[in-house]
C-alpha positions, -999 to 999 in steps of 0.1 A, spaced: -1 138 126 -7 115 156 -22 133 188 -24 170 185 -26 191 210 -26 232 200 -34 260 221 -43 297 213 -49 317 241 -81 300 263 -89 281 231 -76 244 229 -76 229 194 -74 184 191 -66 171 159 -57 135 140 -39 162 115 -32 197 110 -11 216 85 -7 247 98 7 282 90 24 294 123 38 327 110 3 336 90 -17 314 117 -41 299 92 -43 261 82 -66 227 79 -71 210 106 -89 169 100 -111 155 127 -107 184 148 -124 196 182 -123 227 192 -124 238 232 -130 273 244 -145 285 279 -176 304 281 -183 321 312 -220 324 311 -226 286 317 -201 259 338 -179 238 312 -166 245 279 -178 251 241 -169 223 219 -169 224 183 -165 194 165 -162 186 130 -145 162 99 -125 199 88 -118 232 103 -99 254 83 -87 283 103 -84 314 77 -74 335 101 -60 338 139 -100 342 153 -117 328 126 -125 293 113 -150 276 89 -158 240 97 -175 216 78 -205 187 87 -192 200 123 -221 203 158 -218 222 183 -226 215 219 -217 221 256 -214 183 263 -180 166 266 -193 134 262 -190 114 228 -219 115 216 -242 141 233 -273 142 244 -278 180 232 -263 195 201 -269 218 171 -252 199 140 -245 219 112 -233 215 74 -215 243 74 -201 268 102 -182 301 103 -169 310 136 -156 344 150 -140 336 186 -122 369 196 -100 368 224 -88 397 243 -72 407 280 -98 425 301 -88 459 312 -91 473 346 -107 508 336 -94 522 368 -57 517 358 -56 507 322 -39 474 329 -48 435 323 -67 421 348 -54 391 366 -71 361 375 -57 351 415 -65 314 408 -39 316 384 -19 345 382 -28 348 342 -42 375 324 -85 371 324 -95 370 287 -126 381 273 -146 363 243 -164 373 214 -180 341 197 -203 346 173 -214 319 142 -235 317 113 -246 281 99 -265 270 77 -280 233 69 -291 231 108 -305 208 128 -311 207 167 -307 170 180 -319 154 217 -300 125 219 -304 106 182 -336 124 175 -335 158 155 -363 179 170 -361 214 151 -346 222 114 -337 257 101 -318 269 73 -291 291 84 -292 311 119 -261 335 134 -256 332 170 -244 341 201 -223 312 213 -223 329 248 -260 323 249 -263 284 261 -287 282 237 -296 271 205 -331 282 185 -353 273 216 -350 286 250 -376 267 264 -402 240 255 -428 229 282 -454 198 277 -485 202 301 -523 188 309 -548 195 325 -589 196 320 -587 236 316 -560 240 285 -563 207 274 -529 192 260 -502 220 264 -471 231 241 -453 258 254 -425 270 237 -399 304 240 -374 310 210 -344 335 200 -358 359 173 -324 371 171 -309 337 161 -339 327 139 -333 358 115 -297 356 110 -293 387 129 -255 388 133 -245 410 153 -278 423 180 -276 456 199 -255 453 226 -279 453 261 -311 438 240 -331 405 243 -361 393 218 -377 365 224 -410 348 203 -432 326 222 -455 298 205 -477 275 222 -506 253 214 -536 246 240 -562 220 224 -587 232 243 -583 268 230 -564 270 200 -531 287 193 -511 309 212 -479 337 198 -464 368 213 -431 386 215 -411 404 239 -383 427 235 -357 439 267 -332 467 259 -308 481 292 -291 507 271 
C-alpha cells in the first residue's frame, strides 16, 4: 500500500495497492496506471483504471479504465472503456545476422519489442469532457495512435456546401483481433449538403 512503483520489462505499473503474486506473476492492482512505450508515436501508452488484475505475466483485464497517449490528468483525448483485456508482449529484438539481442547505445539495454493488442467493450471516444463516438466492443492495435477514427475534417465552401469528412479503422470497428500482418483497411464517410452522402473503402496489403 502507499506509493507503488513496479516495473516489468519497458512496462511501468503505479498503484494506491496491489496484491501481487511474484512467483506466478498475477494479482489486483486498485487505482492503477499502467506505462508502456510505443515506438510508433513520441511518449508513452497509459492505461488507467479503478482495477487491473493481471492474470498473467502479459496480460491484464481492467475495469471502468481509458486509455490514452496523454500524461496529463485529465486528457484531452481518450477512449474510456467499461471493460479492457490487454495483451502487451514483450520480447528482446534479435539481430538476424548474429542471433543475439540487440542493444540500444543510448543505454546499453537490450531493445524490446511490443505486442499490444485489446479488446473493449462499453466504449466511448472522449475530446476533452465531450464523448464524440460510441461503439460496443472494438479489438485494437495499441501501436496504432489511433482509436475508431483516423481522421475527421469540417469544411465550407459554395461548391460542397457544409463538409464532414471522416476516415475510420474497419479493422478495429469489427473486432478483428488479430489483422494480417502488412495490411491496412480503412472506411471513409463523409457528408456534403450540397450533394448528399459520400462512403468508400480502401484496402493496402505489402505482403
Amino acid at each position: 500500500e502507499g506509493n507503488i512503483v513496479f516495473r516489468q520489462g519497458e512496462r511501468t505499473i503505479y498503484a494506491d495497492r496491489m496484491y501481487y503474486d511474484v512467483p506466478n506473476r498475477v494479482g489486483t492492482v486498485l487505482n492503477a496506471e499502467i506505462l508502456t512505450p510505443v515506438r510508433n508515436y513520441a511518449g508513452l501508452l497509459r492505461l488507467h483504471a479503478d482495477v487491473v488484475q493481471q492474470t498473467a505475466q502479459d496480460r491484464f483485464f481492467a475495469q471502468n479504465a481509458f486509455v490514452t497517449s496523454s500524461r496529463i490528468g485529465e486528457p484531452s483525448y481518450r477512449l474510456q472503456s467499461g471493460e479492457i483485456y490487454l495483451e502487451d508482449l514483450q520480447q528482446p529484438v534479435i539481430d538476424p545476422a548474429t542471433g543475439q539481442s540487440v542493444i540500444d547505445p543510448m543505454t546499453g539495454q537490450p531493445i524490446i519489442e511490443h505486442q499490444r493488442q485489446a479488446t473493449a467493450s462499453n466504449n466511448f471516444l472522449f475530446a476533452g469532457p465531450v464523448p464524440i463516438f460510441y461503439w460496443p466492443q472494438i479489438s485494437m492495435d495499441l501501436n496504432d495512435p489511433t482509436y475508431y477514427i483516423r481522421r475527421a475534417q469540417f469544411r465550407n465552401d459554395n461548391v460542397f456546401g457544409t463538409q464532414v469528412l471522416t476516415s475510420w479503422d474497419v479493422f478495429q470497428l469489427l473486432g478483428i483481433r488479430h489483422k494480417p500482418a502488412g495490411t491496412d483497411w480503412g472506411l471513409s464517410l463523409d457528408y456534403l449538403s450540397e450533394r448528399g452522402l459520400g462512403h468508400g473503402t480502401v484496402f493496402r496489403y505489402a505482403r
